[in-house]
C-alpha positions in Angstrom: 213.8 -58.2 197.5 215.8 -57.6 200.5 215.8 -54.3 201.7 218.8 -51.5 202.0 218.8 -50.7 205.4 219.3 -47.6 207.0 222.9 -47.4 208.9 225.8 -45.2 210.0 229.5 -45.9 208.3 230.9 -45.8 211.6 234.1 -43.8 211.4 233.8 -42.4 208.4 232.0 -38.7 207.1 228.5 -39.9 205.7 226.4 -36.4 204.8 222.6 -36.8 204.8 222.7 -36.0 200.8 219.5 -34.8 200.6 217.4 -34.2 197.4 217.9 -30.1 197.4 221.7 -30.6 198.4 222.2 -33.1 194.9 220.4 -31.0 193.0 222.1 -27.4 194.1 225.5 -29.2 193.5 224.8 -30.3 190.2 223.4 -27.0 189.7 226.3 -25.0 190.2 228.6 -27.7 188.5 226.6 -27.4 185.1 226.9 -24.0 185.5 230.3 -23.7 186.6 232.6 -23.2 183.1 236.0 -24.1 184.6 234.7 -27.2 185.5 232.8 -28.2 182.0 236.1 -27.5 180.9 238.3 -30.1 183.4 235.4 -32.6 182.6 237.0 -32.5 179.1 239.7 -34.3 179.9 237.8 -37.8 180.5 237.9 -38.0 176.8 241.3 -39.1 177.0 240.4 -42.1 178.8 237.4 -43.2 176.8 239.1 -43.1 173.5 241.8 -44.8 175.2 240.0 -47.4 176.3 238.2 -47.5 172.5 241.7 -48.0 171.4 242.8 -50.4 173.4 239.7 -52.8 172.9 240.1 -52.6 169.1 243.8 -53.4 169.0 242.8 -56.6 171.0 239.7 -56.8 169.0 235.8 -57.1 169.8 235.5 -60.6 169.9 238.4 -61.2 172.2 237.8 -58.2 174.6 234.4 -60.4 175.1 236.1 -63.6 175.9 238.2 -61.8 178.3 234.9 -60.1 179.8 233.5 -63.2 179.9 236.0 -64.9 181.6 236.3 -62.1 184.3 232.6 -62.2 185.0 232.8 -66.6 185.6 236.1 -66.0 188.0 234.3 -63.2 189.9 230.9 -65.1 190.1 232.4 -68.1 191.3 234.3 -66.1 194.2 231.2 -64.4 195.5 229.8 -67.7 195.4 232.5 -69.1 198.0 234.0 -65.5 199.0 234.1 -67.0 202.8 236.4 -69.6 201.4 238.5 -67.5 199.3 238.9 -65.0 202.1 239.6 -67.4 204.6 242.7 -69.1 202.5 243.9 -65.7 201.5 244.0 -64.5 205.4 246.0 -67.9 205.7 248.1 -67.7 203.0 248.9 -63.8 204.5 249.6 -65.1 207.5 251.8 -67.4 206.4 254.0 -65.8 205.1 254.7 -63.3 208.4 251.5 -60.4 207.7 248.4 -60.0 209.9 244.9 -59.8 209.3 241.9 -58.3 210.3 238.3 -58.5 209.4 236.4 -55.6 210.1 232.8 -55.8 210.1 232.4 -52.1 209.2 234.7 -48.7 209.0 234.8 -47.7 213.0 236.7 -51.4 213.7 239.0 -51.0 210.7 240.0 -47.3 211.7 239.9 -48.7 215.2 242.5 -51.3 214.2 244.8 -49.3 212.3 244.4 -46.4 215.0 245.7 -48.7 218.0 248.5 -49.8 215.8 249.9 -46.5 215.2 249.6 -45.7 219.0 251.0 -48.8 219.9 254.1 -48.7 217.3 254.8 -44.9 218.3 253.9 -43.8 214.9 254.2 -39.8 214.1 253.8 -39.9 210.4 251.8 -41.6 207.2 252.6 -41.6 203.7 249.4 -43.1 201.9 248.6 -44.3 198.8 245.4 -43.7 196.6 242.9 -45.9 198.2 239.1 -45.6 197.9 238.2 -48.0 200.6 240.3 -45.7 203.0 238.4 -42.9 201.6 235.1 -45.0 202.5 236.5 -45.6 205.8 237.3 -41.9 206.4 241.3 -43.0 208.2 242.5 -39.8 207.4 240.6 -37.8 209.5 241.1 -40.9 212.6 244.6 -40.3 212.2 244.8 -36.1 212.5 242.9 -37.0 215.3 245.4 -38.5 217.2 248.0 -35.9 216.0 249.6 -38.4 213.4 250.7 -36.2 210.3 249.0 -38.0 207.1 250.6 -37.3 203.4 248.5 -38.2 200.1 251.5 -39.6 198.1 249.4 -40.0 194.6 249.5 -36.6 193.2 245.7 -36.1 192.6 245.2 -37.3 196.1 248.1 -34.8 197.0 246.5 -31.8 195.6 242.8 -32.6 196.8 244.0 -33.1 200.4 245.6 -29.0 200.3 242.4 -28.2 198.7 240.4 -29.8 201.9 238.3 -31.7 199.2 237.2 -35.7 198.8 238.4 -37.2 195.6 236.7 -36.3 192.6 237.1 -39.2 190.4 237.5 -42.6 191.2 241.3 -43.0 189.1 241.9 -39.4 188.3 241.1 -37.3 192.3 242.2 -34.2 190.9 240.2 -34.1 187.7 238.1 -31.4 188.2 241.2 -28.7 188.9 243.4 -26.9 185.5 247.5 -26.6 186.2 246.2 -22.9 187.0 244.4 -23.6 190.2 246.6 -25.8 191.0 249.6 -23.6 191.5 247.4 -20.8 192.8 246.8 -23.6 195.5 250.4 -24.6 195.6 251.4 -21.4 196.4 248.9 -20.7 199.1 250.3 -23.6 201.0 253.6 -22.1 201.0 255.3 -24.6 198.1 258.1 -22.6 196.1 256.7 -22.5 192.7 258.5 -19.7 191.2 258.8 -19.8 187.2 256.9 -23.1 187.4 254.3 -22.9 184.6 254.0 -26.1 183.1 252.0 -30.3 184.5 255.4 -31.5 184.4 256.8 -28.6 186.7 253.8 -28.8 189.0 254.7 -32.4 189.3 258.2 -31.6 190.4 257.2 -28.9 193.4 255.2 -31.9 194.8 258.2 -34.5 194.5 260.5 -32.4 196.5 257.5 -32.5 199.2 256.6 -36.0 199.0 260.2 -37.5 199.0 260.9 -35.9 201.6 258.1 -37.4 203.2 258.8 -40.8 202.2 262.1 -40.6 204.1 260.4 -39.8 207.2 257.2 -42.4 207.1 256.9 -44.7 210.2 253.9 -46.2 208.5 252.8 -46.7 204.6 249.3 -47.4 203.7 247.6 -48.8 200.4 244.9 -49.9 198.8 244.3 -53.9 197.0 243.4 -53.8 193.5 243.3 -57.6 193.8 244.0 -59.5 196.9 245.2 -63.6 195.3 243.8 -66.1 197.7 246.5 -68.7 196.1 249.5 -66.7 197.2 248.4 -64.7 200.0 249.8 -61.9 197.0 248.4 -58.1 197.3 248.5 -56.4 194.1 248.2 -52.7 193.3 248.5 -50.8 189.9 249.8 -47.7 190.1 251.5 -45.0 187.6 253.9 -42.7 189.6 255.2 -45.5 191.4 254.5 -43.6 194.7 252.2 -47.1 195.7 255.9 -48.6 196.1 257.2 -45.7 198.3 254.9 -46.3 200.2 254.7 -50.3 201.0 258.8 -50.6 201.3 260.4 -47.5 202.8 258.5 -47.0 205.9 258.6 -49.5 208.9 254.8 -50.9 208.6 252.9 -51.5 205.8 248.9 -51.7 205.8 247.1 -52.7 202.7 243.3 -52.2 203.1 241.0 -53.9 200.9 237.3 -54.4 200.8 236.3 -58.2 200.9 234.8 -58.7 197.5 238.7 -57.8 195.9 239.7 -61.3 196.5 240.0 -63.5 193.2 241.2 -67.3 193.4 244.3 -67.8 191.7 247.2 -65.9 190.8 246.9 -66.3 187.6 243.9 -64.5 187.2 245.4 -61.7 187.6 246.6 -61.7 184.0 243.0 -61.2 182.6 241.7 -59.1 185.2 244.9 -56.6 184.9 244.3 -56.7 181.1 241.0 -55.6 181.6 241.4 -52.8 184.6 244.6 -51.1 182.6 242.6 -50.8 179.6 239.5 -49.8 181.1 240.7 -47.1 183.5 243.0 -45.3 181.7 243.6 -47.1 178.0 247.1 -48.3 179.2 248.0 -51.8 177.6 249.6 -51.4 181.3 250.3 -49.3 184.0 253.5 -48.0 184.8 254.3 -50.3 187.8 252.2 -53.5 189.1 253.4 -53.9 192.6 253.1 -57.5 194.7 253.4 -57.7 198.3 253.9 -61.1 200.2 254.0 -60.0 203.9 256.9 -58.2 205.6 260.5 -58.0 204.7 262.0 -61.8 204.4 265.5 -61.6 206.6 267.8 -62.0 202.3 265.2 -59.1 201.4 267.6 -55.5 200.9 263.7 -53.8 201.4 260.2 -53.9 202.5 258.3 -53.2 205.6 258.8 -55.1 209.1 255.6 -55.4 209.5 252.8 -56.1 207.2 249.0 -55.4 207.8 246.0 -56.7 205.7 242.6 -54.8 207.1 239.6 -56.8 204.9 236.6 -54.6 205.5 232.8 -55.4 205.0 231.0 -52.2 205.9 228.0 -53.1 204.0 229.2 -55.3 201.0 228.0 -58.8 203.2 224.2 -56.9 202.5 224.9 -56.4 199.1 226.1 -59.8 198.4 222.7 -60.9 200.1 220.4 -58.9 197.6 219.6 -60.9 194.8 218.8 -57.6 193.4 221.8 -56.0 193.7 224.7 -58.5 194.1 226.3 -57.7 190.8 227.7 -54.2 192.4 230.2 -56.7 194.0 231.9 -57.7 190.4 233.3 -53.7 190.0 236.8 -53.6 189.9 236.4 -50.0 190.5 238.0 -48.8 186.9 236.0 -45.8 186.6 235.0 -46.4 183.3 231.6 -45.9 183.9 232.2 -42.6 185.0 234.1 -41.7 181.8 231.3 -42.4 179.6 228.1 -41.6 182.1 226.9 -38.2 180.2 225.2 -37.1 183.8 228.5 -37.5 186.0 230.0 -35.6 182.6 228.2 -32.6 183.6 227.5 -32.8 187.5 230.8 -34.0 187.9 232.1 -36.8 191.3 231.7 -34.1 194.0 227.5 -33.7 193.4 227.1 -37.7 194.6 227.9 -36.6 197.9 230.3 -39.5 199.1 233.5 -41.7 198.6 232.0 -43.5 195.3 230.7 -41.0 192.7 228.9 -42.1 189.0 226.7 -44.6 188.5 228.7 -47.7 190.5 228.3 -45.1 193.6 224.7 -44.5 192.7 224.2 -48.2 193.6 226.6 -48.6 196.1 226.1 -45.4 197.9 222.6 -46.2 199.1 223.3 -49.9 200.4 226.4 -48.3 202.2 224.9 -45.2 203.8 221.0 -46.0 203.8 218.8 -45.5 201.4 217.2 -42.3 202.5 220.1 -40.6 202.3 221.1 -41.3 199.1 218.0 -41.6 197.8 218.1 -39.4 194.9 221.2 -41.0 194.1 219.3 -43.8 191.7 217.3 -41.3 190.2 220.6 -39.4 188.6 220.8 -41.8 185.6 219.4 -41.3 182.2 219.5 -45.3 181.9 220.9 -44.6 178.5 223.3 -47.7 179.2 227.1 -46.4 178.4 228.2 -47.5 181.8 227.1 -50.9 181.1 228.2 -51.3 177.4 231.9 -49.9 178.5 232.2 -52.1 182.0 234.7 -54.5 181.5 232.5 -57.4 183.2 229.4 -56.0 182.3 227.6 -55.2 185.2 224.0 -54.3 184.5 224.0 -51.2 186.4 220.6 -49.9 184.4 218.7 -52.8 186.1 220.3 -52.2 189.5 219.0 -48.4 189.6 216.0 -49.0 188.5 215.7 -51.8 191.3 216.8 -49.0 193.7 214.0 -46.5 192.5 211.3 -49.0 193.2 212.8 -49.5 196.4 213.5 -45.9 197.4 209.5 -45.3 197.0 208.0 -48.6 198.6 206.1 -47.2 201.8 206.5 -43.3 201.3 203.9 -41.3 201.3 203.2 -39.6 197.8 201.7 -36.4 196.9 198.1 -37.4 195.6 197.6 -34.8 193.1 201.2 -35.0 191.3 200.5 -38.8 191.2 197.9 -38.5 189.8 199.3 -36.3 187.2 201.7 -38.3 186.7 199.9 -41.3 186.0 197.9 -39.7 183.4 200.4 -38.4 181.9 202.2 -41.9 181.3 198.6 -43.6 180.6 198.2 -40.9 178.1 201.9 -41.7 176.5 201.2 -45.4 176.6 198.4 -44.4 174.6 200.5 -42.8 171.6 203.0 -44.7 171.4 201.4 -48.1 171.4 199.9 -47.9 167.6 201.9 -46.5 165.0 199.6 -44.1 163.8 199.3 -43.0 167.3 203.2 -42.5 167.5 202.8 -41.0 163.3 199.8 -38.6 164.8 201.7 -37.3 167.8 205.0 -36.4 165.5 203.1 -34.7 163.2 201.3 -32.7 166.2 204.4 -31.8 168.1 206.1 -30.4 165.0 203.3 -27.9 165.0 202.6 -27.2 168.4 206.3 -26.5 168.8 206.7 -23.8 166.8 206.6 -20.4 169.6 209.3 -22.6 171.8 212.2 -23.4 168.9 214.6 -20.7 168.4 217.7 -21.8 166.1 216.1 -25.5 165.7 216.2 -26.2 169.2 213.9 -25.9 172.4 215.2 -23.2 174.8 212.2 -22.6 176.9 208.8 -25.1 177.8 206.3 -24.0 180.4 206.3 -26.0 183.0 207.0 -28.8 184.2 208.3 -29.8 181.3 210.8 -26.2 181.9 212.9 -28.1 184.0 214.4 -30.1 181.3 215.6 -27.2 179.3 217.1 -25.7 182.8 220.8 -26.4 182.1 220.3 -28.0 178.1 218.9 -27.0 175.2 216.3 -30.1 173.2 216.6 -30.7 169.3 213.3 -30.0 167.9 211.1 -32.3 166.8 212.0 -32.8 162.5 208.7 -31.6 160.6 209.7 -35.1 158.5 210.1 -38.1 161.0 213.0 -40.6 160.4 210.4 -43.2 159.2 209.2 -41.3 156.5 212.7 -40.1 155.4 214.1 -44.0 155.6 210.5 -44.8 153.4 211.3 -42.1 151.1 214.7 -43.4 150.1 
């Protein structure tokens, strides 16, 4: 298996996310009752995605799954190809392009352009590869003012806090805290009680900034090698602000977006509305073909494509772990992981949260600083059953865990523990009498830990488990003998 390497993301904020620092954050997120509270509203999005693949029905959701997955495979399979013709095809048609190797040459890029093109100001669009890139911060640094145009993005970037969710930043904050915060940063938001009002302080704010923009920046959903076509999907139409009133557009993309045709879009759109949010559509699907033609009333005069690597060349090489380059970045394994649920996007530490970040984090930023990262999975498999081209991210963190562990030293005596105590389950469960015997035993044994019908105390180790949940106790009648008995 080819190894994760240990690296720097050059350019961008990489913390050393260490095992105590995952563990306190998802501590005080599990305890935290505002926030259980906020991570209600990701039920909207799974039963709108539930919806939406019943109204096109089971069997064809698969064929379109199906025929995502093929189209994907075959691009990573010639991706130099496909990215070559779509940095023609851009440049064609008037854009520029750039390949950079990892975050410190894209920011470096986009940096000397903004000096070199006098730019004071930057409307931006919601883009997690310029979250991975960390282009905010490179711009500030310069003295270039920087405006979050999506409204989640908006309201994280007062709060001086990374994006909490990979479609929905501001998640984890209620209308309350958010005018508490509005109003701390000086925003009129007298009588304004309601979302829709909250919405309307920040419009006044953002269109101004619009008008003022020297540059735009976006992400790529989908970059179409065919056409040279960027496309984005966006639902407050903000994405188009930002490409067609200011002077220069960049659109940053990470190199495994590219798809072959341009009408693949139609399947993979179907499948990234419906997953992310449960939308047959979104509000507005935007297509951008280079600069402003000279019979064009809008667009950009310039147009910048920035294709960035930063890792994703090492993850195409692991046979292990190539299939992380097939996300179409959704979210919905977020939505249905019941650990990111509880611990919420900010206890993963970096730009991609859930269990897609807890395979891509560690390839990105080294696997010994995310190593806990692989670990933070039940491997119950929602993410995998609800991806829409069925990445198998189970296999992938389990992959990581044996590599997170090859050549570190262990403690001796909790080894050994820990082997016996897995020799000892093999043991049980191996004969069903064993497996009968052991039921039979626990519902006895249990008996001065179950309080209400549920476990809300062990000794330890096994303590830890009850920390933040309470078990179901073991049923004095096992399922077997109750499905016998009828």
């Amino acid at each position: 298996m080819v190894g994760v390497a240990e690296r720097d993301v050059g350019g961008a904020c990489v913390p050393d996310i260490k095992t105590a620092q995952f563990k306190r954050l998802a501590r005080i997120a599990v305890a935290d009752a505002a926030l259980q509270r906020s991570h209600e509203k990701l039920e909207h999005f799974r039963t709108g995605r539930e919806a939406m693949v019943a109204e096109i029905g089971p069997a064809q959701w698969a064929a379109m799954q199906d025929q995502a997955r093929a189209i994907k495979w075959h691009t990573l399979e010639h991706l130099d190809t496909y990215l070559d013709q779509l940095a023609t095809n851009v440049e064609k048609a008037g854009g520029h392009v750039f390949f950079a190797k990892d975050a410190k040459e894209a920011n470096e890029y986009i940096v000397a352009l903004a000096r070199a093109r006098g730019v004071k100001t930057v409307v931006k669009g919601k883009s997690m590869v310029a979250e991975e890139m960390g282009i905010a911060e490179e711009l500030e640094k310069i003295g270039i003012k920087r405006t979050e145009t999506d409204l989640g993005e908006y309201i994280v970037q007062l709060a001086h806090e990374p994006p909490y969710h990979i479609i929905a930043p501001a998640v984890h904050k209620s209308k309350e805290q958010v005018l508490e915060l509005f109003a701390r940063e000086g925003l009129d938001t007298a009588g304004v009680t309601d979302i829709p009002g909250i919405a309307g302080v920040a419009r006044k704010v953002l269109r101004e900034a619009f008008l003022k923009a020297d540059m735009g920046m976006t992400g790529a959903n989908f970059g179409v090698a065919e056409t040279g076509t960027i496309a984005i999907v966006t639902n407050e139409g903000n994405g188009r602000m930002c490409s067609t009133l200011p002077r220069i557009h960049v659109a940053t993309m990470g190199m495994e977006r590219v798809i072959p045709r341009f009408q693949d879009l139609d399947v993979f759109l179907k499948l990234l509305t419906r997953s992310a949010t449960g939308q047959r559509i979104t509000s507005y699907v935007s297509m951008f073909n280079g600069p402003r033609r000279s019979d064009e009333e809008d667009g950009p005069e310039e147009f910048h494509l920035v294709i960035l690597d930063n890792g994703r060349s090492r993850l195409l090489a692991n046979p292990e772990l190539r299939e992380a380059m097939l996300c179409i970045r959704c979210g919905a394994c977020l939505n249905a992981c019941p650990v990111y649920n509880k611990v919420g996007g900010h206890s993963y530490g970096w730009v991609y949260p859930g269990p897609i970040g807890a395979v891509v984090t560690p390839v990105m930023v080294g696997i010994t600083k995310a190593k806990d990262l692989p670990f933070a999975s039940t491997l119950c498999g929602a993410c995998r059953e609800v991806c829409p081209l069925k990445i198998n991210l189970p296999r992938m963190l389990l992959a990581l865990r044996a590599e997170s562990v090859q050549g570190q030293p262990q403690n001796r005596s909790g080894s050994l523990a820990e082997g016996a105590m897995i020799k000892g389950w093999y043991g049980v469960v191996r004969f069903g009498w064993g497996f009968s015997l052991a039921g039979k035993l626990g519902s006895l044994l249990q008996k001065p830990f179950v309080r209400g019908g549920r476990f809300r105390w062990l000794p330890p180790p096994l303590g830890a488990w009850l920390r933040s949940r309470d078990f179901p106790a073991i049923a004095a009648k096992p399922f077997r003998a109750r499905w016998k008995g009828s």
